[in-house]
C-alpha positions in Angstrom: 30.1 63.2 -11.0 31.8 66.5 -10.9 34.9 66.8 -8.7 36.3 69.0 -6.1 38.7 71.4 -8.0 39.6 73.6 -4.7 40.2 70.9 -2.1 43.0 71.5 0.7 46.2 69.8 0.2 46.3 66.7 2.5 50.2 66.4 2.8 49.6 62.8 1.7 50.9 61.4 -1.3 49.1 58.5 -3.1 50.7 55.5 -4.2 48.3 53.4 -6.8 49.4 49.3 -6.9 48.6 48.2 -10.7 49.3 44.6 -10.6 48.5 41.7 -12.8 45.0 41.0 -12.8 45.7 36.7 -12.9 42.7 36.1 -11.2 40.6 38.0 -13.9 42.8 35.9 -16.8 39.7 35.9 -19.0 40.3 39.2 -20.0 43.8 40.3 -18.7 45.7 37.1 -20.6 47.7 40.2 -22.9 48.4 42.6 -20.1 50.5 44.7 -22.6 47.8 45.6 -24.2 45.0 45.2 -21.7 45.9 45.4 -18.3 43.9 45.0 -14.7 43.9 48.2 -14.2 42.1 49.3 -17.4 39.2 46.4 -17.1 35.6 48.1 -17.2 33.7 48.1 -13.8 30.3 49.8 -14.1 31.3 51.0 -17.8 34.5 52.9 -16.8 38.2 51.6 -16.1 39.2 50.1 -12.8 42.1 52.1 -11.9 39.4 55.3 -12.2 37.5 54.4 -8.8 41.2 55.1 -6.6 41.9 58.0 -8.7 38.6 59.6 -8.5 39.3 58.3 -4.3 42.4 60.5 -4.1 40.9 63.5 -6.4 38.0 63.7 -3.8 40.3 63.4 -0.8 42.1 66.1 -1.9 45.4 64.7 -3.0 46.9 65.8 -6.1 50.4 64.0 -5.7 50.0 60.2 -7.3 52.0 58.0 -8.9 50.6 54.3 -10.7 53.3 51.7 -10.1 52.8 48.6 -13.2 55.1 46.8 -14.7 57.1 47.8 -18.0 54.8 45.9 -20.3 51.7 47.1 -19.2 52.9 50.8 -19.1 52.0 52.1 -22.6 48.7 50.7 -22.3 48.3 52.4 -19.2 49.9 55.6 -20.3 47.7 55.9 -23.3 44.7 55.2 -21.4 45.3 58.2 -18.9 45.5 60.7 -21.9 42.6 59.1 -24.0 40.4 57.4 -22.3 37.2 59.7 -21.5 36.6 59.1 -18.3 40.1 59.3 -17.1 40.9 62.3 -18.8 37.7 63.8 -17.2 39.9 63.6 -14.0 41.1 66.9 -12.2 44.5 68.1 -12.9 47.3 67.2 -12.6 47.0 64.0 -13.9 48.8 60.7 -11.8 52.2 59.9 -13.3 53.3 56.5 -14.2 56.4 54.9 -12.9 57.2 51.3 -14.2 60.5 49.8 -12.5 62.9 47.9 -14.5 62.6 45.3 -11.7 59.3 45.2 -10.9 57.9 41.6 -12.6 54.0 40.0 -12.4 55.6 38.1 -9.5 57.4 41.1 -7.2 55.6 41.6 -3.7 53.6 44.8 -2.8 56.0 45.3 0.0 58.9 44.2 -1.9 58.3 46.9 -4.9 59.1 49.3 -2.3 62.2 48.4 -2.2 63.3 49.4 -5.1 65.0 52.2 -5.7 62.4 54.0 -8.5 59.8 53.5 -5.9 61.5 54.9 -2.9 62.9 57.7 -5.2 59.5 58.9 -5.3 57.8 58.5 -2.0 59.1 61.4 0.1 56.7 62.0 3.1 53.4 60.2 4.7 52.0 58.2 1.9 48.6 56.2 0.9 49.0 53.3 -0.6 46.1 52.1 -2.4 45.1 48.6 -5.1 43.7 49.6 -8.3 41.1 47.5 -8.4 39.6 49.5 -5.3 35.9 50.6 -5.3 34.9 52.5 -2.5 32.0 54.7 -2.1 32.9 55.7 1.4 35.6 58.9 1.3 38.8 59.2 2.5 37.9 62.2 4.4 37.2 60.3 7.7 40.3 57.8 8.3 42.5 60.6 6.8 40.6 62.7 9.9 41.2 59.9 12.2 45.1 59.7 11.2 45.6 63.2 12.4 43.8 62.9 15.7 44.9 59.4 16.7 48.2 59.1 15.1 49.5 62.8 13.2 52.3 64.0 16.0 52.2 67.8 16.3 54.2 68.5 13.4 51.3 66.6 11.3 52.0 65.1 8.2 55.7 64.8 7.1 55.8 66.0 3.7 59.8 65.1 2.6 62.6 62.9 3.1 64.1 66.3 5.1 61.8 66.5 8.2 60.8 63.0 8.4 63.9 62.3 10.7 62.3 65.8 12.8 58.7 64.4 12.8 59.7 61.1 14.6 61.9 63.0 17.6 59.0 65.5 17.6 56.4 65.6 20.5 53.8 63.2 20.1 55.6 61.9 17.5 56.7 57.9 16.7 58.7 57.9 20.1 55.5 59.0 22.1 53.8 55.8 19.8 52.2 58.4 17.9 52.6 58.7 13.5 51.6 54.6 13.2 49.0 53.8 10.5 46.0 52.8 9.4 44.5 49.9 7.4 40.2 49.3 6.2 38.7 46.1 6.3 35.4 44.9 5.1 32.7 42.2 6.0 33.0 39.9 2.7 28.9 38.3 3.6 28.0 42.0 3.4 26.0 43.5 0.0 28.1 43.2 -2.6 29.7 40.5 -1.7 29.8 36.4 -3.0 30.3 33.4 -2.4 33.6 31.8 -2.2 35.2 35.1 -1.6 38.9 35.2 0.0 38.9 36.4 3.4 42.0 37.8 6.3 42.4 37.1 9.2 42.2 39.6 11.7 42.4 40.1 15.4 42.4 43.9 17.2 41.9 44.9 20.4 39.7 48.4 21.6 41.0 51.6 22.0 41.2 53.6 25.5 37.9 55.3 25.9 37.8 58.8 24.9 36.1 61.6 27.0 33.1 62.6 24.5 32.3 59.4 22.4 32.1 59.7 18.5 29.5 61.1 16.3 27.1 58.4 15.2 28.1 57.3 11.9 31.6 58.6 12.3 35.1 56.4 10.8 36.3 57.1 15.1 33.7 54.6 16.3 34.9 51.6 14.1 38.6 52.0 15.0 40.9 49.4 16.9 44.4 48.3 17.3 45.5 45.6 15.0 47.4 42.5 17.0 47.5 40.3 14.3 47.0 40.1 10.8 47.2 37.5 8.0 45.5 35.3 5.3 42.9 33.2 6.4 44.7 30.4 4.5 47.9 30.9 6.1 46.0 30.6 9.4 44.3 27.4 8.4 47.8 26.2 7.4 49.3 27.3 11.0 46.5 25.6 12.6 46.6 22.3 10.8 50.1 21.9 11.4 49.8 23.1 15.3 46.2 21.2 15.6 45.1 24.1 17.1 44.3 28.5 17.1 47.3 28.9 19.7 47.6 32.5 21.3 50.6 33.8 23.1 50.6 35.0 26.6 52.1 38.4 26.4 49.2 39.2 23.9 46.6 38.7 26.6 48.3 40.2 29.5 49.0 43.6 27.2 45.4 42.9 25.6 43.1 41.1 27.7 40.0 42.1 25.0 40.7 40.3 21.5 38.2 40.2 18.5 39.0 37.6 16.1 37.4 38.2 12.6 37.5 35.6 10.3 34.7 36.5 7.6 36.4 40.0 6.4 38.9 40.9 3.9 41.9 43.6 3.6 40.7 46.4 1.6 44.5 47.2 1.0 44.1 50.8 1.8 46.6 52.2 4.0 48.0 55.5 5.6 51.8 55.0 6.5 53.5 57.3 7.8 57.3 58.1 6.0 59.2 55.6 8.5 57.4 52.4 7.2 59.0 53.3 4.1 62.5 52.2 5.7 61.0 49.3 7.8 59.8 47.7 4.0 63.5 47.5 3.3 63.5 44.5 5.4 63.9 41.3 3.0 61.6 39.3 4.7 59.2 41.8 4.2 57.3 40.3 0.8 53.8 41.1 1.2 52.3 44.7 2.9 49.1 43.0 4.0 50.6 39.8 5.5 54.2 41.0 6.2 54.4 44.8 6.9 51.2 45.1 8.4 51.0 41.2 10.3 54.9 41.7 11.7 54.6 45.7 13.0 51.2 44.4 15.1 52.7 41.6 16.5 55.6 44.0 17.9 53.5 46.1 19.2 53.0 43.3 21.9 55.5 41.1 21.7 59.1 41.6 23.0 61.9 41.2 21.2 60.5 41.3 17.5 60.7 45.4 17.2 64.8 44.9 16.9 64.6 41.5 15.1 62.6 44.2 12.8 65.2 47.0 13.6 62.5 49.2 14.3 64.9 50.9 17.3 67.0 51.9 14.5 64.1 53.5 12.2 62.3 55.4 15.0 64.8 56.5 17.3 67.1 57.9 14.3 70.9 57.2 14.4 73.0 57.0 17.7 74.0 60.2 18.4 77.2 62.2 17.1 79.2 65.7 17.9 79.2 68.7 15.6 81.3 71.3 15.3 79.5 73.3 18.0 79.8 70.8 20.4 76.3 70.0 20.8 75.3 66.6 20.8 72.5 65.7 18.1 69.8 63.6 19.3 70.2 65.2 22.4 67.3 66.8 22.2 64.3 65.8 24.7 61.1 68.1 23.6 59.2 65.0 23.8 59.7 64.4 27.2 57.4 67.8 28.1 54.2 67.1 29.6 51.5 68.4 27.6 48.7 68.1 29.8 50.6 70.4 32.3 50.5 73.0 29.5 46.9 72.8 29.2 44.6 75.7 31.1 41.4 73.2 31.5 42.7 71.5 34.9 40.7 68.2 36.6 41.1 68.6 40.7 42.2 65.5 42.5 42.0 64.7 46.4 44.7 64.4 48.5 45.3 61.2 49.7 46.8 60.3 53.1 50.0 58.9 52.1 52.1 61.8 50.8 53.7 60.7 47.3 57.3 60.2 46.5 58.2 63.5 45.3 59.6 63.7 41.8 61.9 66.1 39.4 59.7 67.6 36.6 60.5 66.9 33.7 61.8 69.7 32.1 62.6 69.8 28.8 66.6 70.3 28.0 68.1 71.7 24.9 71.3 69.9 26.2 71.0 66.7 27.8 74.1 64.4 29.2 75.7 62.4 26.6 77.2 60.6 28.9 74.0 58.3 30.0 72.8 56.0 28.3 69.5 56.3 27.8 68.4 53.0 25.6 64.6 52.3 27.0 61.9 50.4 26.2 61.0 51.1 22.6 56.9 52.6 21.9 56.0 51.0 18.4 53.4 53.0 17.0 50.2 51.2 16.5 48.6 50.1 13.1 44.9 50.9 13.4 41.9 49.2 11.8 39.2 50.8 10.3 36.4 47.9 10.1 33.6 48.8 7.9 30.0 48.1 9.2 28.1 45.6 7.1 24.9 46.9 7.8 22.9 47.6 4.0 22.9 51.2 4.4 27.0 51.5 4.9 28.9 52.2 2.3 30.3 49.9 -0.4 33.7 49.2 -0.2 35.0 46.0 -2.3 38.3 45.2 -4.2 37.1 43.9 -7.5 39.9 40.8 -7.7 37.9 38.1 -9.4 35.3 37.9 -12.1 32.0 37.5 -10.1 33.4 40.3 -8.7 33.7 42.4 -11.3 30.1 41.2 -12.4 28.6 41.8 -8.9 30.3 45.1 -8.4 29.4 46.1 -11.7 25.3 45.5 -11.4 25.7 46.9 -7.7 26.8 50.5 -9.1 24.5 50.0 -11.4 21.8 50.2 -9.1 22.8 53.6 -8.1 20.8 56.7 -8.5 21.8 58.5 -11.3 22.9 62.8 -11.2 20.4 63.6 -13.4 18.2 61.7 -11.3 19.3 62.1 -7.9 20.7 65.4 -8.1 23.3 66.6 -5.4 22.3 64.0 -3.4 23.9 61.4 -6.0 26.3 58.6 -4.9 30.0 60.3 -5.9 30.0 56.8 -7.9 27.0 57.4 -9.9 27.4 58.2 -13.8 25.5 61.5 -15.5 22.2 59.2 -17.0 21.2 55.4 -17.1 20.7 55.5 -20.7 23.6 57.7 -22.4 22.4 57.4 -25.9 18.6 57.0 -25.6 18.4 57.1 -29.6 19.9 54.1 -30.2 17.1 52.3 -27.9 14.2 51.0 -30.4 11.1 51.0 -29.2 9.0 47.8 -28.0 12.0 47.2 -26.1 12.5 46.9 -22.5 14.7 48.0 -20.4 14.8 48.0 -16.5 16.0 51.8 -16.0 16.7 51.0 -12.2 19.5 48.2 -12.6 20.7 48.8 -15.8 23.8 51.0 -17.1 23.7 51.9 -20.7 26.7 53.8 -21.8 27.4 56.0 -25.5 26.7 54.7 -28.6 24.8 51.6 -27.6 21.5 50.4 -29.9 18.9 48.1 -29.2 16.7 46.4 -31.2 12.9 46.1 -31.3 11.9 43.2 -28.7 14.8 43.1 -26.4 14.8 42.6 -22.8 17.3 43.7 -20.7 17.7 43.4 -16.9 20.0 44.3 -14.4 22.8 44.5 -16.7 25.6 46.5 -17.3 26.3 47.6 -21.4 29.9 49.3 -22.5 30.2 51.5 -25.2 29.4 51.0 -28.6 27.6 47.4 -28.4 25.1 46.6 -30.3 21.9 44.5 -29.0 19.8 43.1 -31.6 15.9 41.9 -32.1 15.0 39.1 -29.6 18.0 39.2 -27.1 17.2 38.8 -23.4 20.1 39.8 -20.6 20.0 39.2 -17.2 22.7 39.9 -14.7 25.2 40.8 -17.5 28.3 42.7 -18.2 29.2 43.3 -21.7 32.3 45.5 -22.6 33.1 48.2 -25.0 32.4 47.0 -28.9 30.6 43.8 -27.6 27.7 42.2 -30.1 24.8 39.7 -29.3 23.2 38.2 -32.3 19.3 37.6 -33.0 17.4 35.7 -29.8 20.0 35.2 -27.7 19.6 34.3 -24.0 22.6 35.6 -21.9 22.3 35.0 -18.1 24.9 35.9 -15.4 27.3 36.5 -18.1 30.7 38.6 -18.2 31.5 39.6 -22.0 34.6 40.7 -23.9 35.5 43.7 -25.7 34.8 43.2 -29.3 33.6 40.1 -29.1 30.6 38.4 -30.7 27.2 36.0 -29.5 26.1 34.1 -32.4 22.6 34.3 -33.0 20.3 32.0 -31.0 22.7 31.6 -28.5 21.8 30.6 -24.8 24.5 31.4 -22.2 24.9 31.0 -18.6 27.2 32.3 -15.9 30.2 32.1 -18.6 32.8 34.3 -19.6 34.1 35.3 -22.9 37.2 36.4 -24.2 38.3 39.6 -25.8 37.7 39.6 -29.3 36.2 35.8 -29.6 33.3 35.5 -31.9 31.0 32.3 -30.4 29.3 30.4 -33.0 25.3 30.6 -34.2 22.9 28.5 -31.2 25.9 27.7 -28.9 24.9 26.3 -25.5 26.6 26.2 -22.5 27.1 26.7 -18.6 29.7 27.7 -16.3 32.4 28.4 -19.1 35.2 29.9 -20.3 35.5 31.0 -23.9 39.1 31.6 -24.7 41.8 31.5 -27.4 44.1 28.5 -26.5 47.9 29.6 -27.6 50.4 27.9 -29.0 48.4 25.0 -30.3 48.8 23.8 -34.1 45.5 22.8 -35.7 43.2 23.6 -39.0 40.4 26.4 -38.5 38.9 27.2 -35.0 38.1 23.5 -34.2 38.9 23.0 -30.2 39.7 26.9 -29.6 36.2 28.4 -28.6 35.0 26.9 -25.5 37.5 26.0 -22.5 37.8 22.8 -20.8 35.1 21.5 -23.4 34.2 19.3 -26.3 30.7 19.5 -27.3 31.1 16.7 -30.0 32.7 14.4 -27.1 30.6 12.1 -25.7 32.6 11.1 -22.5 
């Protein structure tokens, strides 16, 4: 798809998570040279669909956080790989902390001192193994009208102090943030699937309702926010879902949601930057986000959090001129007095306690304290509909994942099919190389993905399957419901069913494989059966030839 070269600066900067991949092990076991982020979906790299998600949105300013063994891969990928390079300018920079390990926390990255070095107003912060279909446009619309305080986005370290004592700013319990989850049963979706737990409450009704179809009319407060296994865990210790009062009494309407999962796409403004710094703080989804909702309701835990500290600024101090800083009190004006649209109200009977207006003071007295109850800013939820026409959003974490996601785009309508009206996901043409497609073969245009440089022999059949570049498909071969990665080969008559296959890697001719997996690089031997497996390279093990290395967790000559 081509992208936006002329979009309008957001003010946002993007912050891209490149972690591990463990739960994809199959094919990230050598994340130095391989990582995650660079593991085909739909035929192009993984960390593309959050790049190409920031390009659209209009922000320019990203940075790729991985740790120091994966970053030459990922460097050399950014200036090499095709569709990465095909990316608007400028292109993301990649920062890899000497302290940042496979293990570190999202929450506890930011911490160190690379990472905050670099984040220096409002940011995004963003997984790379994110697909999302739906823009950024709408919660980044949302932000500004529910959250953005009049000064909008805070775009450096030297006004972010400014935009929290500003009006409508963090102290009028504006400038929170905003998170996007996603029904796991919805399309795209499988079985098994990790899921969060979380509970919001409504918004206050707003004069003219949303558009139809608008991000506005899916928002709510977050209350509380966690794993579903951590809540399962709390509940078998407690034998029971217990719920504290001052949560109903400030939020008498709850919606618990149990079946969706934490997209892990946020918009924070610059202050949660300095509540991370908090050592207990480990995990942004369970931690950052969990802790800020619950003290939102609950008294007490915004100074166990010292969130006083971070949104009121530092206690206040004399200059040279005498005038006292933080003695400012703009935020105290009422705007709706300013406004020329006025709504008439009767007089009542009973005359009301007369009051002094509040006007605003460039000098106020220093002498009073003026410690009050502190407004935390609320974290608000964006949850996705899971009707079929929405959107896809999904986090590709897992290998039926990947598989799923990967025959899901490939469903798509292509450009030179669709035209304009093509998903922003959707690749150029089905077939990229139609040479190298014999004929007598055939080939299900509408859920298939064939990328450059692929032939197929005479006699093939291949549906709903997803082909990298350079593979090679010979006579006889039936896919179904396959992924195979750049380089891949399947020999003569193979049957490959539900199956997820390595770069480089060969099928041996006659071959019948279902719902397995195979390894970067492993070559499976002439008629091999099997089901539900993992072909890998076991390391470290001392032996003659390839005898007990091709098929994990299996012995076919055993007969226990």
């Amino acid at each position: 798809m081509p992208h936006p070269q002329s979009v309008p600066a957001t003010g946002f900067q993007a912050v891209i998570l490149c972690g591990p991949g463990v739960s994809l092990n199959t094919f990230t076991s050598n994340p130095e040279e391989f990582p995650k982020a660079l593991v085909p979906v739909a035929n192009r790299p993984m960390v593309w669909y959050p790049l190409d998600w920031c390009y659209r949105l209009g922000i320019t300013n990203i940075h790729l956080i991985t740790p120091p063994s994966a970053a030459p891969a990922l460097s050399s990928a950014i200036s090499t790989d095709p569709h990465l390079t095909s990316l608007p300018v400028p292109r993301p920079s990649i920062l890899a902390p000497e302290g940042l390990t496979q293990n570190t926390g999202t929450a506890e990255l930011f911490r160190l001192p690379e990472v905050r070095a670099i984040v220096t107003g409002d940011f995004i912060v963003l997984p790379c193994d994110l697909i999302s279909e739906l823009g950024g446009e709408g919660l980044l619309e949302a932000w500004m009208v529910l959250q953005a305080g009049l000064g909008g986005v805070a775009d450096g370290k030297g006004v972010s102090n400014s935009s929290k004592m500003s009006l409508n700013g963090e102290r009028g319990g504006r400038r929170g943030g905003i998170g996007v989850w996603y029904d796991t049963r919805s399309d795209g979706g499988v079985r098994g699937q990790e899921t969060d737990f979380v509970a919001t409450a409504p918004l206050p009704s707003r004069p003219i309702p949303p558009a139809p179809g608008s991000v506005m009319a899916n928002l709510s407060k977050v209350v509380m926010a966690m794993p579903t296994d951590t809540l399962k865990d709390k509940m078998a210790k407690k034998g029971s879902f217990s719920v504290r009062k001052s949560l109903l009494r400030k939020q008498p309407r709850v919606k618990l949601l149990t079946t969706h999962q934490d997209a892990h796409i946020y918009f924070f403004p610059y202050w949660v930057l300095d509540m991370m710094k908090h050592e207990k703080l480990d995990s942004i989804s369970e931690d950052v986000v969990g802790w800020w909702a619950k003290a939102t309701w609950q008294d007490g835990l915004c100074d166990k959090l010292k969130l006083r500290e971070i949104l009121e600024g530092p206690a206040k101090s004399t200059p040279e001129d005498g005038t006292a800083v933080g003695a400012f009190r703009e935020e105290e004006i009422d705007l709706a007095s300013l406004s020329s649209t006025k709504v008439s109200r009767l007089q009542t009977s009973t005359p009301r306690k007369e009051q002094t207006p509040p006007f605003a003071s460039r000098v106020g007295d220093s002498d009073v304290p003026q410690k009050t109850k502190l407004v935390v800013p609320n974290v608000l939820a964006y949850i996705h509909p899971s009707t079929g026409s929405a959107p896809l959003i999904r986090r590709v974490d897992t290998a039926a994942l990947l598989l799923t996601v990967s025959l899901h785009l490939a469903k798509l309508g292509s450009v030179e099919e669709e035209g304009s009206a093509a998903s922003p996901l959707a690749h150029s043409s089905k077939i990229a190389y139609p040479a190298g497609v014999a004929q007598k073969t055939t080939i299900t245009k509408s859920d298939c993905l064939l990328a450059d440089n692929v032939t197929v022999d005479e006699r093939a059949v291949i549906k709903q399957t997803v082909i990298g570049a350079n593979c090679k498909i010979e006579k006889g071969v039936r896919l179904t419901r396959c992924l195979l990665m750049d380089g891949a080969a399947i020999g003569e008559r193979c049957q490959l069913d539900g199956c997820i296959i390595g770069r480089r890697s060969r099928i041996g001719k006659g071959s019948v494989l279902r719902d397995c997996e195979v390894q970067d690089g492993f070559v499976v031997s002439d008629g091999a059966e099997a089901k539900n497996e993992n072909f890998m390279v076991f390391e470290g093990l001392d032996g003659e030839g390839d005898a007990g290395l091709e098929l994990e967790g299996v012995d076919e000559d055993s007969d226990n």
